[in-house]
C-alpha positions as CSV (number, residue, x, y, z in Angstrom):
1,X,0.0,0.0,0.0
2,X,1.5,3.3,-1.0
3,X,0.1,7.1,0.6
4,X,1.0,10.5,-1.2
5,X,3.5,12.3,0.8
6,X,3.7,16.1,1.0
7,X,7.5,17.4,-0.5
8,X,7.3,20.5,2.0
9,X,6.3,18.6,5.5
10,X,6.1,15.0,4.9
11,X,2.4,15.1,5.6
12,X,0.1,12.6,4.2
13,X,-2.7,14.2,4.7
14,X,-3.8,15.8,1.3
15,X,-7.0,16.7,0.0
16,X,-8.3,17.2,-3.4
17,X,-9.8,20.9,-3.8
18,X,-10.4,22.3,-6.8
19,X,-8.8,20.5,-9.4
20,X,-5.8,20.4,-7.1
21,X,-4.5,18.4,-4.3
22,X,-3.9,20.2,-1.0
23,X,-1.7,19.8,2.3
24,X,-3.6,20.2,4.7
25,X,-0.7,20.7,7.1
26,X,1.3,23.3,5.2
27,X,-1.0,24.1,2.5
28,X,1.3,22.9,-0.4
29,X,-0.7,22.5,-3.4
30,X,0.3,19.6,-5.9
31,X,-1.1,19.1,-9.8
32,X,-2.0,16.1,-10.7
33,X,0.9,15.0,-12.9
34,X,3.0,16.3,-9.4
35,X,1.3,14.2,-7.4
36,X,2.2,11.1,-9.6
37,X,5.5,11.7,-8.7
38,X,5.4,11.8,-4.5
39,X,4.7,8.6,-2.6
40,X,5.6,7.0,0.3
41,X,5.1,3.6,1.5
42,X,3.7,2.2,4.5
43,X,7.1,2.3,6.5
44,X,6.7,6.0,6.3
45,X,10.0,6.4,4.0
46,X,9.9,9.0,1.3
47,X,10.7,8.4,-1.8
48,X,10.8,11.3,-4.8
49,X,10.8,10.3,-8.8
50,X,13.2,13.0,-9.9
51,X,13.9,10.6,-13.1
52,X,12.6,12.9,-15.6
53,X,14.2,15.9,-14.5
54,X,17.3,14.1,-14.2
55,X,17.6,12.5,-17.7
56,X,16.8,16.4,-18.8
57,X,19.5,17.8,-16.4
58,X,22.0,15.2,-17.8
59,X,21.1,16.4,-21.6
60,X,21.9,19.9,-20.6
61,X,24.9,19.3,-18.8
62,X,26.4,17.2,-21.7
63,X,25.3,20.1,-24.2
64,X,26.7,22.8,-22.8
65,X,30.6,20.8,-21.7
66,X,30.5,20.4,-25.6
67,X,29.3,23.7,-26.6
68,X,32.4,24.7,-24.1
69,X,29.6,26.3,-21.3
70,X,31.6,26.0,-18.1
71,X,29.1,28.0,-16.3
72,X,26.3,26.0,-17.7
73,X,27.5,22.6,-17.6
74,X,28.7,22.9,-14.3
75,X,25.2,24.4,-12.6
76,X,23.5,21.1,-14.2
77,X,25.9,18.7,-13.0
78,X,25.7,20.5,-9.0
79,X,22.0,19.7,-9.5
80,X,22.4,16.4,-10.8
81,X,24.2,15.1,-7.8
82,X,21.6,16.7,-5.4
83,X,19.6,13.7,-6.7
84,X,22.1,11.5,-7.2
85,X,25.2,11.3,-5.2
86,X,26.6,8.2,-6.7
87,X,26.8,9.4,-10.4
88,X,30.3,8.9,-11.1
89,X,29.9,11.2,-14.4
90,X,28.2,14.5,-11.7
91,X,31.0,14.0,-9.5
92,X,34.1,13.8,-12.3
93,X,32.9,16.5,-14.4
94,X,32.4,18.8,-11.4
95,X,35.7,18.6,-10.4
96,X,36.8,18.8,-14.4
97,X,34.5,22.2,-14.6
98,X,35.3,23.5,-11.3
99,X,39.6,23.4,-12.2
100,X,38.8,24.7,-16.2
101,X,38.7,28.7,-15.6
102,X,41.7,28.9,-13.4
103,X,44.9,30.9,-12.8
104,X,48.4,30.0,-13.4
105,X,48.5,30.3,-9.0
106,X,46.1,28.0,-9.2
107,X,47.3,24.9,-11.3
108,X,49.0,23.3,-8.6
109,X,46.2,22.9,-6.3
110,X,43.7,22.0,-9.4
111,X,46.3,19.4,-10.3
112,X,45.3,17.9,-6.6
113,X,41.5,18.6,-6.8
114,X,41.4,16.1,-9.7
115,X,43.7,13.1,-8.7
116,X,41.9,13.4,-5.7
117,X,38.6,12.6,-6.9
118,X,39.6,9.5,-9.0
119,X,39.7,6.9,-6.1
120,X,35.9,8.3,-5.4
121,X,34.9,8.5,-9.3
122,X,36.7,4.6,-10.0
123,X,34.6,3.2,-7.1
124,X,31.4,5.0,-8.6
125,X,32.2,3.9,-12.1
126,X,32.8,0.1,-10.7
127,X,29.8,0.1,-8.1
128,X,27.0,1.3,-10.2
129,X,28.1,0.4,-13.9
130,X,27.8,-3.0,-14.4
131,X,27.8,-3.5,-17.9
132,X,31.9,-4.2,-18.5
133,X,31.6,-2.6,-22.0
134,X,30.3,0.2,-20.9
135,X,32.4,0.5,-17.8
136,X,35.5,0.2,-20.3
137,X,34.0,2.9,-23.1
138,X,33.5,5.2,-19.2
139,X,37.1,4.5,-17.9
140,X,38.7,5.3,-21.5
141,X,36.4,8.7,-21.1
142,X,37.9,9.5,-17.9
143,X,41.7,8.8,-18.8
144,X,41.4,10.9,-21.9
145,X,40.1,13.7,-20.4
146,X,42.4,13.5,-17.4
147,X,45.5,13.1,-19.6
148,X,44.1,16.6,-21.8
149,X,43.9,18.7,-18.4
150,X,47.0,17.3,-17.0
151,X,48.9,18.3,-21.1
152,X,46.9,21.4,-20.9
153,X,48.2,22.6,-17.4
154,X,51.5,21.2,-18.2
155,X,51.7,23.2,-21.2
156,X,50.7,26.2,-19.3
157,X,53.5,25.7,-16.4
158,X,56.3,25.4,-18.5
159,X,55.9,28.3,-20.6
160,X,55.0,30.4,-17.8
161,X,57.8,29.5,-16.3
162,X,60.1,30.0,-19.1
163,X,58.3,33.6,-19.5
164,X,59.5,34.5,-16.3
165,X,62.6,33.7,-16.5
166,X,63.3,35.2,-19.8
167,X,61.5,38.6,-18.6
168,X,63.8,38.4,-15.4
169,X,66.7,37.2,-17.0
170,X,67.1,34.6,-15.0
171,X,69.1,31.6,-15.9
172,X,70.2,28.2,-13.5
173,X,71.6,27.5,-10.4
174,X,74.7,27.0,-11.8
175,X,75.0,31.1,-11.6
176,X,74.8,30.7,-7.8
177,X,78.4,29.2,-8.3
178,X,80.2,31.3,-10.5
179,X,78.8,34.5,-8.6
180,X,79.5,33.1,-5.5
181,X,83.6,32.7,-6.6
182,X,83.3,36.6,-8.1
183,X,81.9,37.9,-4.4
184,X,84.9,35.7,-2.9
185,X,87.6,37.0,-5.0
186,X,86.3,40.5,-5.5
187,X,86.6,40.6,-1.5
188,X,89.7,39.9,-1.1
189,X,90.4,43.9,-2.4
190,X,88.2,46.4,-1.2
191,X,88.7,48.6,-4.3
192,X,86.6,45.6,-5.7
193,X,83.7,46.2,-3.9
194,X,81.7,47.6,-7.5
195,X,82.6,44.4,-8.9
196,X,81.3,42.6,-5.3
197,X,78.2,44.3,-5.6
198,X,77.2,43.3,-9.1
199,X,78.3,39.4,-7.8
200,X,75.7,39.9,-5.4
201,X,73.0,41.1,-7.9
202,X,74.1,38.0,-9.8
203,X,73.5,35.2,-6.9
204,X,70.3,36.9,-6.1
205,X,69.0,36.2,-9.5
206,X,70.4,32.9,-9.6
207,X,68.6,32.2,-6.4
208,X,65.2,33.7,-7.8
209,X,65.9,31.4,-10.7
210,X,66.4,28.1,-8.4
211,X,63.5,28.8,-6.7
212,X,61.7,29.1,-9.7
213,X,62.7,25.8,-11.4
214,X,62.0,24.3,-7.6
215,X,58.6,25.8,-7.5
216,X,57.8,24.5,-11.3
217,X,58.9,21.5,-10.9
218,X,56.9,20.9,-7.7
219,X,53.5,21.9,-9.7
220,X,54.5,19.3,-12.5
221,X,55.5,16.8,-10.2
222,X,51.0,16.8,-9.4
223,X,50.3,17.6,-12.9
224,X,51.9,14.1,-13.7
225,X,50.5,12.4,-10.6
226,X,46.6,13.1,-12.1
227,X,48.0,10.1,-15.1
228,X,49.9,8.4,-12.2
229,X,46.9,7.9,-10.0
230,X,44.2,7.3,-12.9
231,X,46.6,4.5,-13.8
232,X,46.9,3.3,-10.5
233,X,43.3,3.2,-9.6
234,X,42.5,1.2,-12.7
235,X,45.3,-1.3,-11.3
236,X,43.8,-1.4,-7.9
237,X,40.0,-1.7,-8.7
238,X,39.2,-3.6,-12.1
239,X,40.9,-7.1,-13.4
240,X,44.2,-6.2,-15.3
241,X,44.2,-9.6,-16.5
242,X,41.7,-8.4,-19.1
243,X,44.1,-6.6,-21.9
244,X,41.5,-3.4,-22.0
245,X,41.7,-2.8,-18.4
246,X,45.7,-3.0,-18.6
247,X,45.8,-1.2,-22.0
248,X,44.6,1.9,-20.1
249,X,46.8,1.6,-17.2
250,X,49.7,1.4,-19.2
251,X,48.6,3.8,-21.7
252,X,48.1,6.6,-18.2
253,X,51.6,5.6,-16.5
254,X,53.3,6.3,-20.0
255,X,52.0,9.7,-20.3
256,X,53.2,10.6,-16.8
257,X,56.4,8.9,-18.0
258,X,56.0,11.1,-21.3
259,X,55.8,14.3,-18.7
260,X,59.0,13.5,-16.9
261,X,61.0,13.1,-19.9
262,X,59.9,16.0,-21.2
263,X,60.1,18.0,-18.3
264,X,64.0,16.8,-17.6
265,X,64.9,17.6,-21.1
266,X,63.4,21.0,-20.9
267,X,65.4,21.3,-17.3
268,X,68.2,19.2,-17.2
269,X,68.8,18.7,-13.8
270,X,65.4,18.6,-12.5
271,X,63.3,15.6,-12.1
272,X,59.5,15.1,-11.3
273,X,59.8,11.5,-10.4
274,X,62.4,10.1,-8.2
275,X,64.2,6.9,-9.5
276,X,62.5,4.1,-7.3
277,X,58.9,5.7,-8.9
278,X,60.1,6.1,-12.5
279,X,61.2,2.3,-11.9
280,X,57.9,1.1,-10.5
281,X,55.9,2.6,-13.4
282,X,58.1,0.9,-16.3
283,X,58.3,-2.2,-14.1
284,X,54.2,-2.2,-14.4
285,X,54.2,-1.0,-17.9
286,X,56.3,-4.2,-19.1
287,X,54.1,-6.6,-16.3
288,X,51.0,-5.7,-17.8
289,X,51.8,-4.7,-21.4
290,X,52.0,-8.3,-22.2
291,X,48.3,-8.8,-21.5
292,X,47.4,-6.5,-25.0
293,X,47.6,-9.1,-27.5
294,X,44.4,-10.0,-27.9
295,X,45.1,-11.7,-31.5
296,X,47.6,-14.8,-31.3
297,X,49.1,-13.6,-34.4
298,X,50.5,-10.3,-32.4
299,X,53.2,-9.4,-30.4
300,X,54.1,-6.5,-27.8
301,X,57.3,-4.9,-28.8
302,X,58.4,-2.0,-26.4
303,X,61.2,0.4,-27.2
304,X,63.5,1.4,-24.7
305,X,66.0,4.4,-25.1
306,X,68.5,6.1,-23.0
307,X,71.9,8.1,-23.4
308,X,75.2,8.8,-22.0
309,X,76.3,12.4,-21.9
310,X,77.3,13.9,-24.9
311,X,74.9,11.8,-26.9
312,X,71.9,13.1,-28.7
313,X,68.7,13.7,-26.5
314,X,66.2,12.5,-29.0
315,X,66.1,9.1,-30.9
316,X,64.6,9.0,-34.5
317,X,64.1,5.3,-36.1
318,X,62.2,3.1,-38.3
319,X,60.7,-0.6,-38.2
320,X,60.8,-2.7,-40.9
321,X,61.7,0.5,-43.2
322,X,58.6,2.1,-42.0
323,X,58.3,5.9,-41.9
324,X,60.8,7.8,-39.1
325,X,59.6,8.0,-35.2
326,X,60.6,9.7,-32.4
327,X,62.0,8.8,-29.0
328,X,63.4,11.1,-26.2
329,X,65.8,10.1,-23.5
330,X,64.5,7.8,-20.8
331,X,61.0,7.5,-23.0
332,X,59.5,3.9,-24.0
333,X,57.6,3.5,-27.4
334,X,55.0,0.6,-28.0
335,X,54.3,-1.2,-30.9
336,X,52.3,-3.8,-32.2
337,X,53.6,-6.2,-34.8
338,X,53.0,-9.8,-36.2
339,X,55.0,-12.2,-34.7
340,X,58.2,-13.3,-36.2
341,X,61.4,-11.4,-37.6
342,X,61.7,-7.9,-37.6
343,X,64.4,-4.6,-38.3
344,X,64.9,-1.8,-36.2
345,X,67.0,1.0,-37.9
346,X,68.3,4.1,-36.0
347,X,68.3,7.1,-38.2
348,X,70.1,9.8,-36.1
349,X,73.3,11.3,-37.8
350,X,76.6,9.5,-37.0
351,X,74.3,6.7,-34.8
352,X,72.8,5.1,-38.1
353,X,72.3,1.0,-36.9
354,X,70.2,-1.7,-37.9
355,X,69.4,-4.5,-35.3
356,X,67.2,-8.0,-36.6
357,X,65.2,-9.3,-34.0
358,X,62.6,-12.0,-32.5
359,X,59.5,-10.4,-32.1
360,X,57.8,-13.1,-29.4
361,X,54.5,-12.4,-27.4
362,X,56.2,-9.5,-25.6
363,X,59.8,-7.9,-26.4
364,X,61.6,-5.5,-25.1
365,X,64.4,-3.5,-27.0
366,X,67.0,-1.2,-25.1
367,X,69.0,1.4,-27.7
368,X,71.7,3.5,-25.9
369,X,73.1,6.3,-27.4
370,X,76.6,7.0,-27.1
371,X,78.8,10.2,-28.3
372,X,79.1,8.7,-31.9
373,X,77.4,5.1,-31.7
374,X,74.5,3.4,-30.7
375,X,74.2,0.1,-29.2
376,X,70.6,-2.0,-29.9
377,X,69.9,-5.0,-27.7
378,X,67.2,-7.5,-26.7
């Protein structure tokens, strides 16, 4: 048995006056079609149908994130998880608007809002979706759009940062040293002390510049934790036996790889990752990559490429004669190839090689450049 519950006081005592239905406790007045929609049964717990409004709310939300309506988007998604706290979608996308129109201040701490909600938004997306198709088409969603905020406030960092230190003239740390020498030397004669002064000037804007790069690296050290964590929480909740599960864990720990590389290059000495981590996420990469090869006929091969000093920083080659690719130092490339024989060539100047190879379910390749060689092994 099932009573009409009042939406204002809970009251189940309503009357029908006039074409209308009536509280008579509060005096709410209800339509007919409104009326349809409040119940409660005979424990005396309300329930509200919302599911109209919400399948409306959801259509509005969706249009305006594609017609690029922050504003918009966002106000329908804050009212979608009124009625439903466990949409996984309300709860992402929130976070995603809410971290869009920021300030360059304010990357760092966006960087955290988001990898932050991903254990929350995984659970959701695991608990309520049941369907694995559709859980896999959501998860593939959710990695692609956290890998473009976490390029796009990458992007942003790094040329802000470089801004700055161009306007300031600012250079490395390394001109802590040399002006450091120039104050001790220019010291040791007092009719020197022009020449101290400007020594000075120098080591303060080597020091601005260190903190700088510190500061920059810091905020792209949680720009690449957002791919870090999405990969991790796909490892942690969802069966990386299955090769589309692991195919997106891999495919997020190599663009946080992608970000270090990049970001050392770019800064030499400065490193987002420590060692042990950047080991840990290519120790997982080659675990699980051997789980893509869904066809018997294909193998896994993954290119491995590093450099001692004086070598070139980037790595151009070929398979099979195929057209030209592009490696930077400490990056990994996947490919995948029939099984059976196969060529790598190296195409930089002076480090031309060829290497013939077994290509088996999973294979890994390791090319080191050297000043005016490179070595290619299995």
């Amino acid at each position: 048995m099932k009573k009409f519950a009042c939406e204002m006081c809970n009251s189940t005592d309503l009357v029908k006056k006039e074409g209308l239905f009536v509280c008579e406790s509060c005096g709410m007045k209800y339509t007919h079609d409104e009326i349809r929609k409040l119940y409660v049964e005979v424990t005396g717990s309300v329930k509200l149908d919302h599911s109209d409004e919400v399948v409306n709310l959801y259509k509005a939300a969706r249009n305006a994130r594609q017609a690029e309506d922050t504003e918009t988007a966002l106000k329908n998604y804050e009212a979608i998880i009124k009625h439903n706290p466990d949409s996984w979608e309300a709860m992402f996308y929130i976070t995603i608007l809410r971290n869009t129109s920021i300030t360059y201040e304010e990357i760092e701490k966006a960087a955290i809002n988001i990898y932050n909600c991903l254990p929350k938004v995984f659970d959701l997306i695991k608990s309520t979706v049941k369907n694995m198709n559709e859980q896999k088409a959501i998860i593939e969603i959710v990695t692609e759009e956290c890998y473009e905020m976490a390029s796009w406030y990458f992007t942003e960092s790094e040329n802000y940062y470089k801004s700055l230190a161009k306007s300031n003239g600012l250079r490395t740390a390394g001109n802590l040293l040399s002006s450091a020498s120039l104050i001790g030397s220019a010291f040791d004669n007092v009719s020197n002390y022009g020449k101290a002064t400007g020594a000075i000037d120098g080591a303060s804007g080597a020091l601005s510049a260190a903190n700088l790069t510190v500061e920059n690296t810091n905020r792209c050290m949680h720009i690449t934790n957002i791919m870090v964590v999405c990969g991790n929480q796909i490892e942690q909740k969802f069966d990386m036996k299955d090769s589309k599960y692991s195919e997106y864990a891999v495919w997020c720990w190599m663009k946080a790889i992608d970000f270090q590389q990049e970001h050392k290059l770019a800064h030499r000495t400065q490193s987002i990752m420590t060692e042990d981590a950047l080991k840990s996420l290519t120790g997982k990469i080659e675990k699980y990559s051997q789980n893509h090869n869904q066809n018997d006929s294909l193998g896994l091969l993954m290119i491995k490429f590093d450099a001692n000093a004086g070598a070139a920083t980037e790595l151009w080659y070929s398979l099979d004669g195929g057209e030209k690719q592009k490696l930077t130092v400490g990056g990994m490339a996947q490919h995948r190839l029939p099984l059976g024989e196969h060529t790598i060539k190296t195409l930089n100047p002076l480090r031309k090689k060829s290497y013939t190879f077994e290509l088996k379910s999973a294979t890994t390749i390791n090319i080191l450049a050297k000043a005016f060689s490179m070595k290619i092994s299995q």
